[in-house]
Short mmCIF file of the C-alpha atoms (twelve columns), coordinates in Angstrom:
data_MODEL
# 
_entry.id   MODEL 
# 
loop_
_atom_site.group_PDB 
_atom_site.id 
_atom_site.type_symbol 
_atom_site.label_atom_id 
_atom_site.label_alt_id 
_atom_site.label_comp_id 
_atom_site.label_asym_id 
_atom_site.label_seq_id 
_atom_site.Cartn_x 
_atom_site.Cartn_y 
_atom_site.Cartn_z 
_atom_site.pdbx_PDB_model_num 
ATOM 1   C CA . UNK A 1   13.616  -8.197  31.318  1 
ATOM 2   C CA . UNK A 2   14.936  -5.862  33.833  1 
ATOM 3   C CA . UNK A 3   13.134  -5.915  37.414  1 
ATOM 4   C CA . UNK A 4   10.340  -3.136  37.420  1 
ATOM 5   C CA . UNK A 5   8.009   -1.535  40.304  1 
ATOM 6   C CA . UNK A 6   4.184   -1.034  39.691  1 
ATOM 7   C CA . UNK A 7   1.967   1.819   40.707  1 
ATOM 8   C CA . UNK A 8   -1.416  1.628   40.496  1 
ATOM 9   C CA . UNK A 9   -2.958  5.442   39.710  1 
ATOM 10  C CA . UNK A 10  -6.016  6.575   41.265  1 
ATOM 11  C CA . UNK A 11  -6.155  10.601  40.256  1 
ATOM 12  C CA . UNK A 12  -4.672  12.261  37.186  1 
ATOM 13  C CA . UNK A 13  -2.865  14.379  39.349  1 
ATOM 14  C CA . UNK A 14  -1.353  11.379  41.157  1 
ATOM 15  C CA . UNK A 15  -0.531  9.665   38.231  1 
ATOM 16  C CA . UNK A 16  1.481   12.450  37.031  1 
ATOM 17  C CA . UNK A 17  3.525   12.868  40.815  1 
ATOM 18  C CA . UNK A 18  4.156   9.040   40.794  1 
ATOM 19  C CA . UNK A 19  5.887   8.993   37.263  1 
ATOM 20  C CA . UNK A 20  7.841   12.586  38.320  1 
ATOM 21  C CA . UNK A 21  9.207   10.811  41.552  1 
ATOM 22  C CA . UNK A 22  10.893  8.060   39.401  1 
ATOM 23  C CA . UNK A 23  13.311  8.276   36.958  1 
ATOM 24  C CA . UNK A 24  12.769  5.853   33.875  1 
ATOM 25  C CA . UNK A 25  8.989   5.623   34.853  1 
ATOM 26  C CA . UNK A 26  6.217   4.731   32.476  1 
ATOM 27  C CA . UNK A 27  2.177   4.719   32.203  1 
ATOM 28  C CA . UNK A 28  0.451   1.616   31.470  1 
ATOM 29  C CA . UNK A 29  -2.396  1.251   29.852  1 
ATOM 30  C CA . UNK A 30  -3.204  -1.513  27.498  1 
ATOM 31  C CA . UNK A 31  0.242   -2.214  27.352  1 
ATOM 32  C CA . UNK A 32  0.013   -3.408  23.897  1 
ATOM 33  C CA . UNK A 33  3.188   -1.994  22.738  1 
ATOM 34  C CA . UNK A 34  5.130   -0.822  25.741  1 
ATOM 35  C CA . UNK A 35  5.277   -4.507  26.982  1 
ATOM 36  C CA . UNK A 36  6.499   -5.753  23.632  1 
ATOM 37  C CA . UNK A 37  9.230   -3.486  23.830  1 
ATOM 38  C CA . UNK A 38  9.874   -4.533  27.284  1 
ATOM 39  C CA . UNK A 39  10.285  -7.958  26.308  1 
ATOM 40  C CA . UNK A 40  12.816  -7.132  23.805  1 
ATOM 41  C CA . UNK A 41  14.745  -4.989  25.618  1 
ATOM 42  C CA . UNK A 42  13.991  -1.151  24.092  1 
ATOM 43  C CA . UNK A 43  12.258  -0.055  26.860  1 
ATOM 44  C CA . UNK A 44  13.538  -0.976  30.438  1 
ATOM 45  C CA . UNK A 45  11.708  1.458   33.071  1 
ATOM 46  C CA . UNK A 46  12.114  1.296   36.721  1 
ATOM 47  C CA . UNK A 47  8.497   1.731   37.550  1 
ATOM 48  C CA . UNK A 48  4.827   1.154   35.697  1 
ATOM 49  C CA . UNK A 49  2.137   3.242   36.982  1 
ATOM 50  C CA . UNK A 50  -1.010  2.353   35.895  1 
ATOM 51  C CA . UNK A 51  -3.650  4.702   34.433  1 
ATOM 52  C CA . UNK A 52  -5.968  1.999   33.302  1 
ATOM 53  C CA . UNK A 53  -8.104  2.998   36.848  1 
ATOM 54  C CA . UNK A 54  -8.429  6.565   35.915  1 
ATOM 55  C CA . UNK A 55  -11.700 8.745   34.829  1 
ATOM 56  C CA . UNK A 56  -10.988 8.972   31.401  1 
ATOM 57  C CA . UNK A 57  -12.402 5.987   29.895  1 
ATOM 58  C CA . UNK A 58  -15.892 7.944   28.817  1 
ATOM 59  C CA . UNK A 59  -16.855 9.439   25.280  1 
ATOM 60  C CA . UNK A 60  -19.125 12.620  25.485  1 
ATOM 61  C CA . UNK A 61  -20.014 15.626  23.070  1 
ATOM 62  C CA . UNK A 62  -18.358 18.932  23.693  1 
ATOM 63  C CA . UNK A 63  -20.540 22.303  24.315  1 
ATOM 64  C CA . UNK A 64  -19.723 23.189  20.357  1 
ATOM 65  C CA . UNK A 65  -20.788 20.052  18.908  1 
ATOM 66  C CA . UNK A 66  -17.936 18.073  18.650  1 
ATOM 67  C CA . UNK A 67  -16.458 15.170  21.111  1 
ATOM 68  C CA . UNK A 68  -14.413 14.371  23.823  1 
ATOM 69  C CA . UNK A 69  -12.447 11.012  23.722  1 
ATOM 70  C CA . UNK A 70  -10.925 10.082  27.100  1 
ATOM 71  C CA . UNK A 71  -7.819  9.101   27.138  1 
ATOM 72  C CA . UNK A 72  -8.482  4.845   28.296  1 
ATOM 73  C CA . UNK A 73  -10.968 4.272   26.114  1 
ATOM 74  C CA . UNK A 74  -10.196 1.183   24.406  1 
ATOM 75  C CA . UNK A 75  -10.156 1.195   20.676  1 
ATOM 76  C CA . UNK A 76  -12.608 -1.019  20.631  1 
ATOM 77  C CA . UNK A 77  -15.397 1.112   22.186  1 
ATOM 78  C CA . UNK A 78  -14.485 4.143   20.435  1 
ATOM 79  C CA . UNK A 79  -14.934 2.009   17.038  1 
ATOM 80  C CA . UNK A 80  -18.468 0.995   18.512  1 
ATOM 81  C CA . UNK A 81  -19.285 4.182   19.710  1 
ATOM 82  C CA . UNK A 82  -22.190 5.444   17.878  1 
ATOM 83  C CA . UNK A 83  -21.785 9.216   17.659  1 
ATOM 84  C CA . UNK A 84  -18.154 8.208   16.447  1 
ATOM 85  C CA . UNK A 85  -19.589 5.845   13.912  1 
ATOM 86  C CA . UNK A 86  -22.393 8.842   12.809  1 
ATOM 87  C CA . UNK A 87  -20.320 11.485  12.535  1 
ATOM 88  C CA . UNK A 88  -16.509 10.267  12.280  1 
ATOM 89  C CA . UNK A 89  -16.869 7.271   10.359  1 
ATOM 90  C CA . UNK A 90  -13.302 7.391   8.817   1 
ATOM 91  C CA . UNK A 91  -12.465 7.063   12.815  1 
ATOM 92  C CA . UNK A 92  -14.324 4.040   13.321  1 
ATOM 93  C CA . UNK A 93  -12.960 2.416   10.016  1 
ATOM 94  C CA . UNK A 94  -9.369  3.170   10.795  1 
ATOM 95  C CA . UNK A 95  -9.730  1.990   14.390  1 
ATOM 96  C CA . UNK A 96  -11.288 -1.221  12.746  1 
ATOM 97  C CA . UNK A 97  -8.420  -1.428  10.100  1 
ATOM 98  C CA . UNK A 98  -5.809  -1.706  12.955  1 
ATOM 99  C CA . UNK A 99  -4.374  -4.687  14.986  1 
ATOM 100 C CA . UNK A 100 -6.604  -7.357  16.016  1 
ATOM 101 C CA . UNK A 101 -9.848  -7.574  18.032  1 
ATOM 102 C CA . UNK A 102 -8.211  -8.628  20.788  1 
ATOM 103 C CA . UNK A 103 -5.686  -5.924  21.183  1 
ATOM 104 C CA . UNK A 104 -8.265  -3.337  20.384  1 
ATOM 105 C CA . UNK A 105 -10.108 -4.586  23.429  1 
ATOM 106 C CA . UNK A 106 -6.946  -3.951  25.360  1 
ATOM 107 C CA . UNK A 107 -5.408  -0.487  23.786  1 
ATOM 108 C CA . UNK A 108 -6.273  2.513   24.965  1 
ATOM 109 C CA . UNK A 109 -6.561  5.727   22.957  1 
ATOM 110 C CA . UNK A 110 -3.882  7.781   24.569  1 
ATOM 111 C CA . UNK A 111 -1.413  4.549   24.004  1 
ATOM 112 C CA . UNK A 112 -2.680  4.611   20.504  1 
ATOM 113 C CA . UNK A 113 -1.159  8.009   19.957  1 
ATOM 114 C CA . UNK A 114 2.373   6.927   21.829  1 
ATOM 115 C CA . UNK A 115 2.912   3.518   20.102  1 
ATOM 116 C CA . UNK A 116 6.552   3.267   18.888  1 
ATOM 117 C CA . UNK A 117 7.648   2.696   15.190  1 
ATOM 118 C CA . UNK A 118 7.721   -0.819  14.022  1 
ATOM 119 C CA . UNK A 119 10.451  -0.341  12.182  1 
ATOM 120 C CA . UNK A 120 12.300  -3.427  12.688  1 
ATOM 121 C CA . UNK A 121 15.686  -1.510  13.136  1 
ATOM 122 C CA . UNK A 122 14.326  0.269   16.247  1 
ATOM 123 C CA . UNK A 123 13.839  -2.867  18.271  1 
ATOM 124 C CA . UNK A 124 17.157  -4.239  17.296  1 
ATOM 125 C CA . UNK A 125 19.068  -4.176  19.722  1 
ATOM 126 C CA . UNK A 126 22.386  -5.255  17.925  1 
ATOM 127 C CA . UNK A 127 22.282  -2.335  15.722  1 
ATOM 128 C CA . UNK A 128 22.536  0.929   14.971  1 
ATOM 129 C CA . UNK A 129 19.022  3.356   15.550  1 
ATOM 130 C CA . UNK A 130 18.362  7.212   16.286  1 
ATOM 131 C CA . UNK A 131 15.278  6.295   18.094  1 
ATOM 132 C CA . UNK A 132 16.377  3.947   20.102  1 
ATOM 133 C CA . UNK A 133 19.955  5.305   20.978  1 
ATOM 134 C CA . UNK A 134 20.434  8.782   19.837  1 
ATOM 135 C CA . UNK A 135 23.304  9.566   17.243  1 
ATOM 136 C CA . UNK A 136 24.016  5.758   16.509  1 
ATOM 137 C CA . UNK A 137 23.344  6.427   12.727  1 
ATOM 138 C CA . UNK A 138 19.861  4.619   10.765  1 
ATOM 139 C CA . UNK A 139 20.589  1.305   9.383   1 
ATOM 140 C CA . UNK A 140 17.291  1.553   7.369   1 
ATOM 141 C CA . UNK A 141 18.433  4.128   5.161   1 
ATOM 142 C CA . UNK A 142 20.604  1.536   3.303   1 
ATOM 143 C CA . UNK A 143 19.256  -1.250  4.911   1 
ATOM 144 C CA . UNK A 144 15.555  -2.902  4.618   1 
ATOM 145 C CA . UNK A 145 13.041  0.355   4.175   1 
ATOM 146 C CA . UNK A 146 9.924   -1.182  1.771   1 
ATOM 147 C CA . UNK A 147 7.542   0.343   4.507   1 
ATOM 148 C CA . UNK A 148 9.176   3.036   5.201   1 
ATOM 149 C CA . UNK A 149 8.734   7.153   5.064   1 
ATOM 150 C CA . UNK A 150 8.285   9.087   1.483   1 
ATOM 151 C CA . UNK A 151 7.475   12.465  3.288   1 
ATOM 152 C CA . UNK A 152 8.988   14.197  5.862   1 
ATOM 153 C CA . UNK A 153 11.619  12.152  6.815   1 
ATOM 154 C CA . UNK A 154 15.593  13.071  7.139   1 
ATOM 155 C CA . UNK A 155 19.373  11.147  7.334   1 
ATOM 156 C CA . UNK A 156 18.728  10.580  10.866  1 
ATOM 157 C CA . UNK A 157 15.313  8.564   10.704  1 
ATOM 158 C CA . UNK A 158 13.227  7.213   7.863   1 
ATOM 159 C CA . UNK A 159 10.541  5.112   10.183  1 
ATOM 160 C CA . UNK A 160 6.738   6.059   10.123  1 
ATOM 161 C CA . UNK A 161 4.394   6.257   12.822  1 
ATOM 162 C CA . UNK A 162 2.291   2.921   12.721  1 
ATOM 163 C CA . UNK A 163 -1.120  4.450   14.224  1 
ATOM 164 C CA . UNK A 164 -3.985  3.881   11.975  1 
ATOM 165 C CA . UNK A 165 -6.292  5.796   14.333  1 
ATOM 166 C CA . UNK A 166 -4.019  8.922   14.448  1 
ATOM 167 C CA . UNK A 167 -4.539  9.451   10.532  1 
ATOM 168 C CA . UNK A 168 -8.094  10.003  10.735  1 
ATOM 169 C CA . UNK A 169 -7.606  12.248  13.824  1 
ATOM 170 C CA . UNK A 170 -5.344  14.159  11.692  1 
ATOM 171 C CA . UNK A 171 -7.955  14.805  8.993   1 
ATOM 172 C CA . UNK A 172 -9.977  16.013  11.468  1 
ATOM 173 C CA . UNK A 173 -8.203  18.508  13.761  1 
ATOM 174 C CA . UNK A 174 -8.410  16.438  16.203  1 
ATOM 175 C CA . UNK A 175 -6.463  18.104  19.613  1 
ATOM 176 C CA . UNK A 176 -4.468  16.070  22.321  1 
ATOM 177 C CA . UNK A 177 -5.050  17.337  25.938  1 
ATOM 178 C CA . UNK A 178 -2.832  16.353  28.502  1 
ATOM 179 C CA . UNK A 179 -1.620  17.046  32.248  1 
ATOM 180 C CA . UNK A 180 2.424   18.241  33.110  1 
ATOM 181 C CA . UNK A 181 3.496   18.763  36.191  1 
ATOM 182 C CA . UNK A 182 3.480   22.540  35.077  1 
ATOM 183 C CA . UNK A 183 -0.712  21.827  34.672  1 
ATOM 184 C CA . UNK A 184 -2.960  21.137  31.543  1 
ATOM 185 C CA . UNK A 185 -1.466  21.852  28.351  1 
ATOM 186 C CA . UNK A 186 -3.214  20.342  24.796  1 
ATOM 187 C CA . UNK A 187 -1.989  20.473  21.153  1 
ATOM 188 C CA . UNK A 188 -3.500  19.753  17.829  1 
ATOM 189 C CA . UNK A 189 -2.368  16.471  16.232  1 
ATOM 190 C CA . UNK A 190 -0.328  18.060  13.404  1 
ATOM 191 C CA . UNK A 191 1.436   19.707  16.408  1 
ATOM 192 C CA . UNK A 192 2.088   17.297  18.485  1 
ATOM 193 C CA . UNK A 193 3.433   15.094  16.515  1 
ATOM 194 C CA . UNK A 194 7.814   16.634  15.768  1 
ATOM 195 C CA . UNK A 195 9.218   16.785  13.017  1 
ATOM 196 C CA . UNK A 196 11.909  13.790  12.639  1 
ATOM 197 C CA . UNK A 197 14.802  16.360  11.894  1 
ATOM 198 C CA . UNK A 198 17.949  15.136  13.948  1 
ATOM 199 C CA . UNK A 199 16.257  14.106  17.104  1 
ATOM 200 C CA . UNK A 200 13.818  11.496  15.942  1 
ATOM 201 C CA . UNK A 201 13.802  9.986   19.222  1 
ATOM 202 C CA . UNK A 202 12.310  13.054  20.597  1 
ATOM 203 C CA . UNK A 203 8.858   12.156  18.946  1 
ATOM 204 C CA . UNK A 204 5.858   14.468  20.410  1 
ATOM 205 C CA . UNK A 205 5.911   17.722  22.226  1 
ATOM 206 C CA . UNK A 206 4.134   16.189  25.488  1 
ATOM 207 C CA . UNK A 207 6.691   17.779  28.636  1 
ATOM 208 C CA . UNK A 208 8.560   15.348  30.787  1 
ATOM 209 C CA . UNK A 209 6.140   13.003  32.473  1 
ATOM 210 C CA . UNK A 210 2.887   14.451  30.792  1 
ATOM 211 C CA . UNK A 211 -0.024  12.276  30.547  1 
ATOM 212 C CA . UNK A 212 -2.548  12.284  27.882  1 
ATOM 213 C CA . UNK A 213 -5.879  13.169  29.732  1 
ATOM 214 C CA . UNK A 214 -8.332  13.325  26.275  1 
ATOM 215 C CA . UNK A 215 -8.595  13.692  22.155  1 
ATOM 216 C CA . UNK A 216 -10.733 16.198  21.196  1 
ATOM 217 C CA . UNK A 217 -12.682 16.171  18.069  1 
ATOM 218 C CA . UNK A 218 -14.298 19.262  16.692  1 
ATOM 219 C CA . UNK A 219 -17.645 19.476  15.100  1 
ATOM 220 C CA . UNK A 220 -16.802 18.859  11.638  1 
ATOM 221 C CA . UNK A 221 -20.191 18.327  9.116   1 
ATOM 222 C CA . UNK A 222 -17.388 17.179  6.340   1 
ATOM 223 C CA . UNK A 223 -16.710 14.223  8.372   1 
ATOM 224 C CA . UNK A 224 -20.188 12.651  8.629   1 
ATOM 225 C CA . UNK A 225 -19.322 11.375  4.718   1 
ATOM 226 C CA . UNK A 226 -15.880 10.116  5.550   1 
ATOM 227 C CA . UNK A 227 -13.616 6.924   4.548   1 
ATOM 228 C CA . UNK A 228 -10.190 5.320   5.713   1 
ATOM 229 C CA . UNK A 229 -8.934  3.110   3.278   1 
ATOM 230 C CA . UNK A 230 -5.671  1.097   4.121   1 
ATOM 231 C CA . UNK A 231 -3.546  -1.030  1.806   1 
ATOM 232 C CA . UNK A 232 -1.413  -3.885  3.702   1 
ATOM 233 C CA . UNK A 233 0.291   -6.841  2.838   1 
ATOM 234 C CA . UNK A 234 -1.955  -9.118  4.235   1 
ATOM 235 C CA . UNK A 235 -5.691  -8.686  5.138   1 
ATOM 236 C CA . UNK A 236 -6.210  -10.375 8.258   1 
ATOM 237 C CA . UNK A 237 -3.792  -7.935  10.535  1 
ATOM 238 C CA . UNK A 238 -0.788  -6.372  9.438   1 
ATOM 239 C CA . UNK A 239 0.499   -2.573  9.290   1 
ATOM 240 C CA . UNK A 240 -0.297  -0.057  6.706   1 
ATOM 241 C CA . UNK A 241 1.765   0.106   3.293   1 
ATOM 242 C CA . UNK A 242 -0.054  3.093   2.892   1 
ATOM 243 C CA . UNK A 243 -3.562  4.768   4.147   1 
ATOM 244 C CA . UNK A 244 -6.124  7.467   3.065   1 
ATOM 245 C CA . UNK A 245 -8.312  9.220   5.583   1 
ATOM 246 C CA . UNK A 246 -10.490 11.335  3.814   1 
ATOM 247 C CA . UNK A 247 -14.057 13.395  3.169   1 
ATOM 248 C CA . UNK A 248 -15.760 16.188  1.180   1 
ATOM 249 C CA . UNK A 249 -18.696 17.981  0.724   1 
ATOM 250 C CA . UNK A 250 -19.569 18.485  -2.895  1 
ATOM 251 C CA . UNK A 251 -22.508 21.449  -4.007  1 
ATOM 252 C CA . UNK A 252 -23.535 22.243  -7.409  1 
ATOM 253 C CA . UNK A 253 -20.585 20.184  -9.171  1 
ATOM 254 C CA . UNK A 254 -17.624 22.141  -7.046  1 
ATOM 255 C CA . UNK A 255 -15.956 20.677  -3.790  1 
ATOM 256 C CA . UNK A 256 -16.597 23.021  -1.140  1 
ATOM 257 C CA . UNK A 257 -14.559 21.173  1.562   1 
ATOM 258 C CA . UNK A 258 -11.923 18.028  1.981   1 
ATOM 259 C CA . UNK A 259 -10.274 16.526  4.311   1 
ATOM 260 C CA . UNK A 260 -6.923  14.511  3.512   1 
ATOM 261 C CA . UNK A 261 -4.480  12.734  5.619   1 
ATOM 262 C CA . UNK A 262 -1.762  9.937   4.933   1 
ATOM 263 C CA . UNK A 263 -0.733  7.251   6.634   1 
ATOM 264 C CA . UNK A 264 2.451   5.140   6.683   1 
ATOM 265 C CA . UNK A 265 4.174   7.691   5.086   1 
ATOM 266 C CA . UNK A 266 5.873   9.422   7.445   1 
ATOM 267 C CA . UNK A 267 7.094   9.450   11.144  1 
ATOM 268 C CA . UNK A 268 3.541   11.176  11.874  1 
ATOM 269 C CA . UNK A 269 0.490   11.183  10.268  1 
ATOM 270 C CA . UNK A 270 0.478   13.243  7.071   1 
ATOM 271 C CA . UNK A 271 -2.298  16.324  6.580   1 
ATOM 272 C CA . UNK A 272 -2.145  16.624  3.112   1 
ATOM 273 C CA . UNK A 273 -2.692  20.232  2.807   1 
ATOM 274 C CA . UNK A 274 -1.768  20.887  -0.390  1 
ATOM 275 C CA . UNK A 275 -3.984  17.681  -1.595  1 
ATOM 276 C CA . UNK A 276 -7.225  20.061  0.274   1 
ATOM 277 C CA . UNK A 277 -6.474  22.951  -1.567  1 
ATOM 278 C CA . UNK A 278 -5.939  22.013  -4.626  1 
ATOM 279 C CA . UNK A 279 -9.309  20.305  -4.153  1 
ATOM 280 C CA . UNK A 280 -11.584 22.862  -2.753  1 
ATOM 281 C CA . UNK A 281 -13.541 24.927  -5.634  1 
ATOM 282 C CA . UNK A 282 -12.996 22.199  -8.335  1 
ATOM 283 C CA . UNK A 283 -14.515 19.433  -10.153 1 
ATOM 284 C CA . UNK A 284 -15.390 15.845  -8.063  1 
ATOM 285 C CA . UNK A 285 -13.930 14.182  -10.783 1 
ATOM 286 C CA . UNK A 286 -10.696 12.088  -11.535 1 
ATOM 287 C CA . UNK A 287 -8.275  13.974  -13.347 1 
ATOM 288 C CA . UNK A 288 -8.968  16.592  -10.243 1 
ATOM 289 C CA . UNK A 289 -8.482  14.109  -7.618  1 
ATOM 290 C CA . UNK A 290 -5.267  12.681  -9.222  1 
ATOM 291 C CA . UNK A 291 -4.077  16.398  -9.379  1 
ATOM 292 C CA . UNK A 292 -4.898  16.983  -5.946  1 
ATOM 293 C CA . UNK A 293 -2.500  14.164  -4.807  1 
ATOM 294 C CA . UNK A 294 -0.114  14.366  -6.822  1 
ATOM 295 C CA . UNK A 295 0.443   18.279  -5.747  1 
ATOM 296 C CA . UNK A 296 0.946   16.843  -2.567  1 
ATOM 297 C CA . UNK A 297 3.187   14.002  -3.439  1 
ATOM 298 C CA . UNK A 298 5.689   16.240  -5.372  1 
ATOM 299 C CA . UNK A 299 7.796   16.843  -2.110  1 
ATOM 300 C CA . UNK A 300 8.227   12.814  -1.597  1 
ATOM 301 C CA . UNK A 301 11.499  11.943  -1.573  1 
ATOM 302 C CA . UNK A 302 11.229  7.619   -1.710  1 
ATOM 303 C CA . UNK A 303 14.255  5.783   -1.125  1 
ATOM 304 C CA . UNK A 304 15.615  2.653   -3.350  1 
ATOM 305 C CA . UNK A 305 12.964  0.547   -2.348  1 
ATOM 306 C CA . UNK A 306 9.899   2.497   -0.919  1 
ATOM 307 C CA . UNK A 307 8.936   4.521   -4.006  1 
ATOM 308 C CA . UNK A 308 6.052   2.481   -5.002  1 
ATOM 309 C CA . UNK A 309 4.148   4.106   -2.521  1 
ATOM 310 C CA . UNK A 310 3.830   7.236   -4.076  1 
ATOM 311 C CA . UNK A 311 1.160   5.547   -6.843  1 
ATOM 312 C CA . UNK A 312 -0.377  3.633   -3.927  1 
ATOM 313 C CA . UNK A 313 -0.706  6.512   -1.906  1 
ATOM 314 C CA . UNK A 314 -2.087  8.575   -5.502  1 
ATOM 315 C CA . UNK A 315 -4.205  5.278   -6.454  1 
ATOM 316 C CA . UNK A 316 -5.939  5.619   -2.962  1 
ATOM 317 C CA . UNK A 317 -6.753  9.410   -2.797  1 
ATOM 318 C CA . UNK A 318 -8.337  8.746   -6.470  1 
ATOM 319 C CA . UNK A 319 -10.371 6.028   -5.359  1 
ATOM 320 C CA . UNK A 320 -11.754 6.800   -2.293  1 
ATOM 321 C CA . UNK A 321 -12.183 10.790  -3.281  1 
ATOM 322 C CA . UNK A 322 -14.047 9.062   -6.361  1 
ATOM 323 C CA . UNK A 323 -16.331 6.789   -3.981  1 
ATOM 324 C CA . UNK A 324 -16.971 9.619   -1.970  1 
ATOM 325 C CA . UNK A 325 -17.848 11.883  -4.726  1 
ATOM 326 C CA . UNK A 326 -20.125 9.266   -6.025  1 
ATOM 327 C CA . UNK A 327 -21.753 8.828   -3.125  1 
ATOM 328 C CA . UNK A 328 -22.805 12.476  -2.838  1 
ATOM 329 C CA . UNK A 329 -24.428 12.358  -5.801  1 
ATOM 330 C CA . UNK A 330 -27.326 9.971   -5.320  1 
# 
């Protein structure tokens, strides 16, 4: 591991000049992934400043009903949070559905947002990866790619973003402040997330040395009757094969909102759009649900050995629409 200095941050404002004075500078928080990738080698910075100290560990409802998430809260308390659990309870499930306990007591929600693909070409080093050193070519395109993207993906990267939290976000609008040297800036998550095109190591829109201040939820009464359901390969803690976050509001027999985002999919969380609107104004039933995802799964494009995940991914939206549906009915 290459020799590294270590800041400890006491204002945001601070926190922001420190990593600006230093080339190849980082913030720490939980360090749950960034050290990882320290130890192997992908990430080498010259300085860690640490935001762990900073005012943005608290949780707290916004003037228009919806809530502010500060940006150090570990996972753990935002799962246990009980507006969260009330009124985002997809959130608290996905939280739940990702790493272990012991990590979630260490990872922070900004990190959450900025953890790095697990794709297993990215972190090695012996090969070729576009994430990891731009314009070496991705071995994972005719390599090993079982868990990788279906959607939105291109020649130069087919990884997916491993964030179970940042699925449910995306069904909810969430919005990502954050703090530039240039002053407070914020973006919605469907925003700040790029598009992989040919700079897939160029992976959110945050400005040089930005730091992620706060998530933003908006008052959403479709997300009170919520689910995240995620399919791995083994129960106990592993990434996502493939993940639902969804919710609707059914009235007299019609779907008069939904909420749909994929996970594990894609280099970002997915917003199924299409899914929602082929939804709204019809029938809670099965053949409508199936429709509804597979509208949105026509513009997968699965490689050799990922395509099964376009029936899991259609299997899930069925089944946890279906539950949902059900559940409205009593």
């Amino acid at each position: 591991m290459r020799e590294f200095g270590y800041e400890r941050a006491f204002d945001v404002a601070g926190a922001v000049d420190l990593l600006g004075s230093v080339p190849e500078a980082r913030y720490l928080g939980g360090g749950t992934n960034l050290v990882d990738l320290m130890k192997a080698g992908v990430e080498r910075p010259a300085l860690l400043v640490d935001v762990r100290g900073l005012p943005l560990d608290g949780i707290e409802p916004t003037p228009d009903g919806g809530l502010r998430i500060g940006a150090t809260v570990t996972n753990s308390d935002l799962a246990a949070h009980p507006e969260v659990r009330r009124r985002y309870p997809a959130l608290t499930q996905a939280v739940l559905a990702g790493a272990s306990g012991q990590l979630r007591n260490m990872a922070t929600v900004g990190g959450n947002l900025l953890q790095r693909t697990r794709c297993g070409y990215f972190t090695d080093l012996a090969g070729p990866c576009n994430k990891r050193s731009p314009g070496s070519g991705c071995a994972a395109v005719e390599g090993e790619h079982h868990n990788h993207a279906i959607l939105g993906a291109s020649a130069h990267c087919v990884a997916v973003h491993p964030s179970d939290m940042a699925v449910a976000l995306a069904a909810f609008d969430a919005v990502v402040a954050y703090e530039s040297a240039d002053g407070p800036g914020e973006a919605t998550i469907e925003e700040f997330y790029r598009p992989v095109g040919d700079t897939p190591h160029v992976e959110t829109v945050l400005p040089p040395g930005a730091l992620i201040t706060s998530v933003v939820l908006p008052p959403a009464p479709v997300a009170a009757r919520s689910r995240y359901r995620k399919v791995r390969e083994r129960a106990s803690y592993a990434f996502a094969l493939g993940s639902v976050a969804a919710a609707v509001t059914v009235h007299d027999g019609v779907v008069r909102d939904a909420r749909l985002a994929f996970g594990a999919v894609a280099s970002r969380p997915w917003r199924a759009r299409a899914a929602e609107r082929a939804l709204i104004g019809g029938p809670p039933d099965a053949s409508s649900f199936t429709a509804a995802a597979e509208a949105e799964l026509a513009a997968a494009e699965p490689l050799a050995d990922n395509g099964y995940k376009v029936t899991l991914i259609r299997n899930l939206v069925v089944a946890v629409l279906t539950e949902l549906a059900e559940e409205a009915a009593r």
